[in-house]
N, C-alpha and C positions, 0 to 999 in steps of 0.2 A: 375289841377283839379278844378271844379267852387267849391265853396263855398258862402256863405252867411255869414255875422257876426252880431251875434247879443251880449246880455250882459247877464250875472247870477250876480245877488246881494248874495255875503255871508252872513251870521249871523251877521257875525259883520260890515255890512253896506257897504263893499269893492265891486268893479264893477270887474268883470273879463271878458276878451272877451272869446267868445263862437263861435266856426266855423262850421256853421252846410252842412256837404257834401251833394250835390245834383249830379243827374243825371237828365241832358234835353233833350228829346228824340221824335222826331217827329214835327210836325205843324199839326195846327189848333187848335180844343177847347181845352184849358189846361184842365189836370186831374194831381190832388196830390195824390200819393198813400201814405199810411202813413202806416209804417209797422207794425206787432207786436213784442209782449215780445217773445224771447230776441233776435229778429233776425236782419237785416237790409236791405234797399233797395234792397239788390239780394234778397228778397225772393221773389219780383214781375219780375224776370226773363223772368217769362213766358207771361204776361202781356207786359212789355216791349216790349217783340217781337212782340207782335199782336196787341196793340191797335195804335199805329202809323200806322199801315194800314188803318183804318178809320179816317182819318182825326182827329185824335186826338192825340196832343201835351201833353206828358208824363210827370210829375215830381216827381220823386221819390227820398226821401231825408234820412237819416240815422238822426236817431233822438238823442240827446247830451247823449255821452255815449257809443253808440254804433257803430258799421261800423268806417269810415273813421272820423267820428265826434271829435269833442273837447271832452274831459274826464273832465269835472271840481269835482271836490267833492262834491256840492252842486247842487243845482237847477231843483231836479227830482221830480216836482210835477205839475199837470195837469195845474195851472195856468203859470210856467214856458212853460210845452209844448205848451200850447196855443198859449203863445205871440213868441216862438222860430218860430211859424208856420205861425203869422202872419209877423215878421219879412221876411219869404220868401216869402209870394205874394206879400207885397210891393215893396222890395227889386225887385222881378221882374215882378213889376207892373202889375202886372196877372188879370183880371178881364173874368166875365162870368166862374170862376172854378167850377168843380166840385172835390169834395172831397171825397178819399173814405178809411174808418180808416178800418183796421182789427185788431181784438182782442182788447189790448190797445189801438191801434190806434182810434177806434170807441170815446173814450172819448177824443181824442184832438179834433175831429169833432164838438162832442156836446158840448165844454166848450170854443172851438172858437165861434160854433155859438151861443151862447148865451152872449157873451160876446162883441163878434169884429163885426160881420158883417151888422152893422147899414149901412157900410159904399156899402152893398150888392152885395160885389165884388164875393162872393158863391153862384153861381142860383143854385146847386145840392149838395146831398152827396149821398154815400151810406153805409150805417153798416152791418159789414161782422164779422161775428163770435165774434159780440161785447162786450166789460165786461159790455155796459151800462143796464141798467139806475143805478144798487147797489148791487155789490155781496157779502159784509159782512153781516153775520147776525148780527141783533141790535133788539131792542125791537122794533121798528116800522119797521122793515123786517127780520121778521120771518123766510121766506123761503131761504135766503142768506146762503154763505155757511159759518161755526165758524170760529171764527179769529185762533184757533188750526190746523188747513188745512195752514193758509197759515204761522204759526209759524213754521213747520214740515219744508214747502218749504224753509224756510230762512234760518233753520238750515242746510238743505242738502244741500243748495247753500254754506253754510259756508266751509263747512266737505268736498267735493268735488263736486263741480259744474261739470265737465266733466261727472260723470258716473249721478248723478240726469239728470240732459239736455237728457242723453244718453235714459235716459228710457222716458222722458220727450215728444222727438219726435217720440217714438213709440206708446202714448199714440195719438200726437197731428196729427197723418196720420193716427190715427187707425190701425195700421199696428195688423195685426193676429186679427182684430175684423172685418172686414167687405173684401167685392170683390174687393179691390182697392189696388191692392198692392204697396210698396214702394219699390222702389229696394233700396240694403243695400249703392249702394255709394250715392243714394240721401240722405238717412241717413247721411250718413256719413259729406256729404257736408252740412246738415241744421246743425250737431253737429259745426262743423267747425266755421260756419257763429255766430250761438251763443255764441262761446268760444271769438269769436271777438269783446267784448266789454270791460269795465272795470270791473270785480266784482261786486264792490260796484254799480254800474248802475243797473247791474241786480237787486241789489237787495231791491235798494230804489226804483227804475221803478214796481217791484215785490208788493213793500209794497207803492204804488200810485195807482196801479191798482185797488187790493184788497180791498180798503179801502177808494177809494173815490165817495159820492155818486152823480149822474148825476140827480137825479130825478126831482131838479131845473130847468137844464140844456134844458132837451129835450121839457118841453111845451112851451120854447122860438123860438123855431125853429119853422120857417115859411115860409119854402121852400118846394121844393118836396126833400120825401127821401125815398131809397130803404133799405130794412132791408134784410138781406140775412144769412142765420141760417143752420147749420145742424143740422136734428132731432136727429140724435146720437153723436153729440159732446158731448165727456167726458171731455172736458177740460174747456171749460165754455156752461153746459148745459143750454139748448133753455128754458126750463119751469123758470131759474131765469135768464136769458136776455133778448132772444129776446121776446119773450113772453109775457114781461112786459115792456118794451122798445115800444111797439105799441102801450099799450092801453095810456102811454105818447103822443105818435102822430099818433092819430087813423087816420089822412088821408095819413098815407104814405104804401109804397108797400110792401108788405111783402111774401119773397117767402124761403120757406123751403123746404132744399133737402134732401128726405128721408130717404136718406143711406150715409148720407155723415158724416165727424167728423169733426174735429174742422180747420184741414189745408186742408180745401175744395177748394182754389185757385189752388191748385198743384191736391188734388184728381180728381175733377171733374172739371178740368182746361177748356177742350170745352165749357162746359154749362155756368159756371164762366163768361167767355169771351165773351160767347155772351151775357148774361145778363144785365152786366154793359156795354158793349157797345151800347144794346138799349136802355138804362137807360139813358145814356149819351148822345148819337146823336139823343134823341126824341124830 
């Protein structure tokens, strides 16, 4: 199986390797799919199958922690995923990428590119039901959600992770709130897919998410980027992401799907796929 190796610095100054699992899937333009909290590179399954049909070469990676990945103890915070990320387009000399982060993933995008891509190996991204630009509330964002929302999640993750996820994904398909139904084994298989990581991953990936802000991050970015949102996601609502995520990069594309929830790659998977596909091949 390929992997990549890159390095985590402990607390106490020690280097550990870090092997982070890839899947490379098709030729022509590379695209990095970057998955979200708490799931892994299968959750772009359906992606997988279809954009290798238009000339675009797929990479989808399980981020440390989670899927097939190295479990280290340490190293779950956005400037760790950044360089874990940039370690794989070097590693496979990737250039002309486009990037596309869902959920968490949206913040490796924006803390890459503001960070690494001097070197402008990134001509595209796209933000897809993203945490950015600041979803804690703090005195200079008000509208963010209390850091007691996301103490609840850590505790439930503690107490039993299995049944919190369980409802978790009926929340993140909207499953009984909208015309998109989930069947009960795709459930079942996204519970699966999440239970496949370390604990602890979830839940410092959980408390990186929630509590790191991008708003730095995105007026560095000076590429083209697509913003893609569901206006009923209840797992991270459009009026504290994406919403505020644009007026950061007011020249980028921003398209809301009006009846979608938060796992809109899988809901509204046709439209999805064609989307980023002419995002990408434009």
């Amino acid at each position: 199986m390929p992997f990549i190796t890159t390095n985590s610095v402990s607390l106490s100054g020690s280097s550990e390797e870090v092997n982070i699992f890839y899947q490379d899937t098709g030729r022509g333009k590379p695209v990095i799919l970057i998955h979200g909290w708490p799931l892994s590179h299968a959750m772009w399954e359906y992606q997988l199958n279809e954009l290798p049909k238009h000339n675009i070469r797929v990479i989808a990676y399980d981020r440390r922690g989670f899927g097939m990945s190295s479990r280290p103890w340490e190293g779950y915070d956005y400037d760790t995923f950044a360089s874990d990320l940039k370690a794989l387009i070097e590693t496979l000399e990737l250039t002309d990428v486009t990037l596309v982060g869902f959920s968490m993933g949206g913040g490796e995008v924006a803390r890459y590119l503001s960070k690494y891509n001097e070197d402008g190996r990134v001509s595209k991204a796209i933000l897809v039901s993203a945490v950015t630009p600041f979803l804690l509330e703090t005195n200079d964002n008000p509208t963010g959600m209390p850091q007691d929302v996301f103490e609840n999640i850590k505790v439930q993750l503690e107490q039993d992770r299995a049944h919190f996820l369980a409802n978790f994904g009926k929340t993140f398909f909207g499953v009984n709130i909208f015309n998109h139904p989930v069947s009960d084994e795709h459930l079942q298989h996204t519970l699966n897919m999440a239970m496949n990581s370390a604990g602890y991953a979830a839940i410092k990936s959980m408390q990186a998410w929630s509590t790191t802000d991008f708003r730095k991050d995105l007026p560095a970015i000076k590429i083209p980027i697509l913003v893609i949102h569901g206006k009923d996601d209840e797992t991270v609502p459009i009026d504290i992401s994406a919403e505020e995520t644009v007026k950061y990069i007011p020249d980028s594309e921003y398209l809301i799907y009006d009846d979608a929830p938060h796992g809109l790659f899988y809901t509204h998977m046709q439209k999805f796929n064609e989307d980023i596909i002419r995002f990408i091949n434009s």
